[in-house]
TIRO-2110 file (N, C-alpha, C; in Angstrom, 1 decimal):
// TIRO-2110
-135.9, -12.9, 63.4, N, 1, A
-135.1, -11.8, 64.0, CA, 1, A
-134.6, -12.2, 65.4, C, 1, A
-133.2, -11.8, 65.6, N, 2, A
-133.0, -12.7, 66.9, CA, 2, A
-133.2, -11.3, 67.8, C, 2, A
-133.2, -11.9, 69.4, N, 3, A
-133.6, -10.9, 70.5, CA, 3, A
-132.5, -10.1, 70.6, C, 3, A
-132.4, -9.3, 71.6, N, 4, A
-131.1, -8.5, 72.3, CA, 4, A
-130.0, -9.7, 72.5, C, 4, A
-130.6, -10.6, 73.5, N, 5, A
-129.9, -11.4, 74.3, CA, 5, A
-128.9, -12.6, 73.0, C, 5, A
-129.7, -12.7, 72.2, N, 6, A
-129.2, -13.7, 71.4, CA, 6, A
-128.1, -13.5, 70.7, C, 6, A
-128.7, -11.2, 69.7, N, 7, A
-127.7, -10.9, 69.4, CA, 7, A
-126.1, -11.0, 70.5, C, 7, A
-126.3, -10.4, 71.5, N, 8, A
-125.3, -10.0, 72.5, CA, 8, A
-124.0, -11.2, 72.5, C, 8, A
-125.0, -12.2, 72.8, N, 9, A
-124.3, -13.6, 72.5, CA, 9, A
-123.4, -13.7, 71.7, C, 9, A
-124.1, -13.6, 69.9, N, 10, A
-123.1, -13.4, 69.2, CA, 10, A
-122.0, -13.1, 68.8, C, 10, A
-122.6, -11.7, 69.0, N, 11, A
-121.5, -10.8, 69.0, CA, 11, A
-120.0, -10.7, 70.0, C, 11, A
-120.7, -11.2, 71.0, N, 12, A
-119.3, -11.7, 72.2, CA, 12, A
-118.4, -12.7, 71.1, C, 12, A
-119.5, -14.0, 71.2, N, 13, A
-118.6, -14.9, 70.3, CA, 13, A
-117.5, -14.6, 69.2, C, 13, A
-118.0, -14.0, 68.5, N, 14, A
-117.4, -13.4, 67.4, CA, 14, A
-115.8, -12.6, 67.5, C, 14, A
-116.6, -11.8, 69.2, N, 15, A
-115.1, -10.6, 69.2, CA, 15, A
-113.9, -11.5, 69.5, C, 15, A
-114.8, -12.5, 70.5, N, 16, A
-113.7, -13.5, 71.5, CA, 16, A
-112.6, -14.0, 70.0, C, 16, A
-113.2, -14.8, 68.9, N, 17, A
-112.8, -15.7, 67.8, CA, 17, A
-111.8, -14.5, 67.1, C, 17, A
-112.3, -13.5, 66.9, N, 18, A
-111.5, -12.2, 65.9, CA, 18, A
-110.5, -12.4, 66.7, C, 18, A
-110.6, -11.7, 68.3, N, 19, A
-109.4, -11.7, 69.3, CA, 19, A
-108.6, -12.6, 69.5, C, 19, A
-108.9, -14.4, 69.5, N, 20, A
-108.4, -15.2, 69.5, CA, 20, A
-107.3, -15.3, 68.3, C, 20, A
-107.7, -15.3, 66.9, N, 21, A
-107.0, -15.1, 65.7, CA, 21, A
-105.5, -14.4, 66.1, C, 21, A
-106.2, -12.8, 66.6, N, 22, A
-105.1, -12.1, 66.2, CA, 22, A
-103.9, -12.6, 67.6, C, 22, A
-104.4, -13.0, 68.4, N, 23, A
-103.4, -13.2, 69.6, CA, 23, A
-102.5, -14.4, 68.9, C, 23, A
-103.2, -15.1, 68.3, N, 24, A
-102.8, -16.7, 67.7, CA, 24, A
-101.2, -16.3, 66.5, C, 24, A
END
């Protein structure tokens, strides 16, 4: 099970990549 912090991490990552995509 990951922490808060690790989730948080993630989930940044992810928005950034989605965001990246759609700018792209």
């Amino acid at each position: 099970m990951l922490n808060k912090l690790d989730a948080l991490k993630y989930f940044c990552t992810a928005a950034q990549t989605l965001n990246f995509r759609e700018a792209a």
